[in-house]
N, C-alpha and C positions, 0 to 999 in steps of 0.2 A: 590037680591043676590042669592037667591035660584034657580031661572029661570036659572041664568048665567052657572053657575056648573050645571043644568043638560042639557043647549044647549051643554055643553066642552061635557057634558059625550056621547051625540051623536056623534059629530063629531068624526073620525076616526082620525089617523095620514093622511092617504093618501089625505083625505077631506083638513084637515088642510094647508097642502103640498099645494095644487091646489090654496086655496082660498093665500095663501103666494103670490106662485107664478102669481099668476094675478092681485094681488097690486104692486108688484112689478114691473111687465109690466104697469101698468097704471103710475104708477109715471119717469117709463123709456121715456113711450112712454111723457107723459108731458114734458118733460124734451129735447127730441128731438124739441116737435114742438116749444118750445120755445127757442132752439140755432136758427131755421129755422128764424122764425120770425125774431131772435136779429141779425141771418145773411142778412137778405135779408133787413131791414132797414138800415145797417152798409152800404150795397151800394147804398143804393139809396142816402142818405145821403154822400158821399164820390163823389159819380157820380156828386150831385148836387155841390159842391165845384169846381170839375172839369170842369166843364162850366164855376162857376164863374171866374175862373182863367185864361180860355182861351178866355173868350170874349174880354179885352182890348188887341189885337194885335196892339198898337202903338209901335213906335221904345223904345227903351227900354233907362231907363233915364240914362245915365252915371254914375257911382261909383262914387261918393267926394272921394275927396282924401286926405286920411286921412297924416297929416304930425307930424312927431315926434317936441313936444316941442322942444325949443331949450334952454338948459343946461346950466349955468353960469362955465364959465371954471374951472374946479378940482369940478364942481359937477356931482353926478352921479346920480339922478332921485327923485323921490318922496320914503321917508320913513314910514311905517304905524308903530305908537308906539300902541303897545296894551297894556295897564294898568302899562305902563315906564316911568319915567319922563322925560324929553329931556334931564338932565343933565345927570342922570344915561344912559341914550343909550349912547351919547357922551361919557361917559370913557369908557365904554363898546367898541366900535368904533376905540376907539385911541387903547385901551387892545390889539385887534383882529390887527388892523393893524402892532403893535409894535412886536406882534410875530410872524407874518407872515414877517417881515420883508419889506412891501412894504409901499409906501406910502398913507396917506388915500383918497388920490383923486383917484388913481387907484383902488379902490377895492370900489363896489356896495354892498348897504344892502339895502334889500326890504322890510325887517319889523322886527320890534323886540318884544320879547314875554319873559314875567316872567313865568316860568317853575314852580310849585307848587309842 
C-alpha cells in the first residue's frame, strides 16, 4: 500500500491525463475492431444464405388456396371463450344483441374475456 501512494505521488496530473487517455483509446480502438469483425462475418454469413436461396431456380410452386370454412347459416365464425363459461357468453350474446337492436345471427363476436 505504501509503494501505491508514493507511485500517485509521482505521477503528475498531466502524466495521469495521458496514461487516461490511451486506455481509453485502447478499449475504443477494441471496441471498433470488433464491430469490424462482427460486421464483416454479419455478411459473409447473409451472402452465404443468399446463394442458398438463389440456387433452386425451379418454376415456382403455386399458392394453395386458402378457402374460408363454410358457416352454418345465422352462424358467424369460431368464438374464443377466455375463462367464460359458454352459458355466461350466451347471455352476454343475447345482452349485446337485444340492445343493439339487431338480430344475433347478424352480429359476429370473436372472443369473450372476463375483465378483473
Amino acid at each position: 500500500m505504501m509503494m501505491l501512494t508514493a507511485l500517485a505521488e509521482k505521477i503528475g496530473i498531466a502524466d495521469a491525463g495521458i496514461v487516461a487517455l490511451l486506455g481509453y483509446g485502447v478499449v475504443f480502438l477494441g471496441l471498433i475492431l470488433l464491430l469490424i469483425v462482427v460486421a464483416i462475418l454479419g455478411k459473409a454469413f447473409t451472402s452465404g444464405n443468399k446463394k442458398a436461396e438463389k440456387e433452386p431456380e425451379s418454376a415456382p410452386a403455386p399458392a394453395p388456396v386458402v378457402q374460408e370454412p363454410q358457416l352454418a347459416p345465422g352462424s358467424a365464425g369460431q368464438l374464443k371463450l377466455h375463462d367464460v363459461p359458454p352459458k355466461t357468453a350466451a347471455m352476454l350474446m343475447a345482452i349485446v344483441a337485444d340492445k343493439m337492436g339487431k338480430p344475433l345471427n347478424e352480429l359476429r363476436f370473436i372472443s369473450i374475456k372476463e375483465v378483473k
